[in-house]
N, C-alpha and C positions, 0 to 999 in steps of 0.2 A: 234469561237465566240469572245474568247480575243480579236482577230486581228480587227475585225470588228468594236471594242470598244474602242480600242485604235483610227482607225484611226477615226469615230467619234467625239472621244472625241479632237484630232489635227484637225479635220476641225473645230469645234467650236470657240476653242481656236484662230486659226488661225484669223476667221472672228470676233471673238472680240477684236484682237491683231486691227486688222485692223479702226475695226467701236471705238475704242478707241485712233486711231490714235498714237498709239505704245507708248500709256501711260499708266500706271498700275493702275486699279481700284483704289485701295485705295490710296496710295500716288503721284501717278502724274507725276511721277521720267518716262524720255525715258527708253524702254525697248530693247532687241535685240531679235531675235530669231533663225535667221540662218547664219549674219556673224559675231560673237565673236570679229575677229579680227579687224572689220571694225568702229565697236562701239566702241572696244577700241582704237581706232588711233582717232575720231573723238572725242569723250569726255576725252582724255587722262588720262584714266585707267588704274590700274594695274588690271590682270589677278583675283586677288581673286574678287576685288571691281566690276569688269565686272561680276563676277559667280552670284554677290546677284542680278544684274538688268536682267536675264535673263527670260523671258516669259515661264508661267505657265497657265495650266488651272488650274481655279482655281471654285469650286462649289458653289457656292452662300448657295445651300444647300447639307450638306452633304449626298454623298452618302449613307453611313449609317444609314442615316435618314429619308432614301426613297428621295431623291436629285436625277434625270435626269440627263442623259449626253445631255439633250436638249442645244440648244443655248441660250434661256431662264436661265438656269440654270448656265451656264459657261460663267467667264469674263475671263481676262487676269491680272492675277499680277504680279509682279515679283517675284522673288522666295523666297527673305528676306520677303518680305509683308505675302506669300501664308506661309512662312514656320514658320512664325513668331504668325500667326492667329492659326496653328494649333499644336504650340507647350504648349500652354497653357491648363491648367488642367480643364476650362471650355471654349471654346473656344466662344467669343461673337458673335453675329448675325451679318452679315454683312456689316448690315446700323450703329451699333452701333463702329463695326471694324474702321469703315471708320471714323467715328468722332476722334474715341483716335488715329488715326494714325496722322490726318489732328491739329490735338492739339499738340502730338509730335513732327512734323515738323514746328510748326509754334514756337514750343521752342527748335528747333536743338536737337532735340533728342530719333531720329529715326534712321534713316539711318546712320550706321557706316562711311557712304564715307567722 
């Protein structure tokens, strides 16, 4: 059953990586998913700064919270955005996520890169 949910949850992923045109919900930033090394030759990255744009499913709604592995439910972030949303002691709703992140970026103070 894990396995079935896993790959699920990477089809989803997948087809929002896609239908977002390999940009991360909330911030905007290109993301990679399968050549690490090809992302970082073309945006000339170091290996750590490549690790934070790396494509995540990410749950609109949390699972926990009765959140679907539907396609509905799963966008693609990068993994600073995804990791970032869910390290906080109340984690915001997603539409609200996307405003402080898109205010952060517009005062350089988001994104470590």
């Amino acid at each position: 059953m894990a396995k079935k949910t896993s790959n699920i949850i990477q089809h989803n992923r997948k087809q929002a990586y896609l239908s977002q045109s390999k940009l991360c919900y909330y911030c905007g930033l290109p993301m990679w998913e399968d050549s690490q090394q090809t992302f970082r030759s073309n945006y000339k990255l170091s290996l750590k700064s490549s690790n934070l744009l790396r494509c995540t499913a990410e749950h609109l709604i949390a699972r926990q919270d009765g959140g679907k592995n539907s396609k509905n439910n799963i966008v693609a972030a990068c993994q600073f955005c995804n990791q970032t949303r869910h390290k906080a002691k109340y984690p915001l709703p997603p539409d609200q996520y996307m405003i402080k992140v898109k205010n952060r970026m517009n005062s350089d103070r988001w994104h470590p890169l």
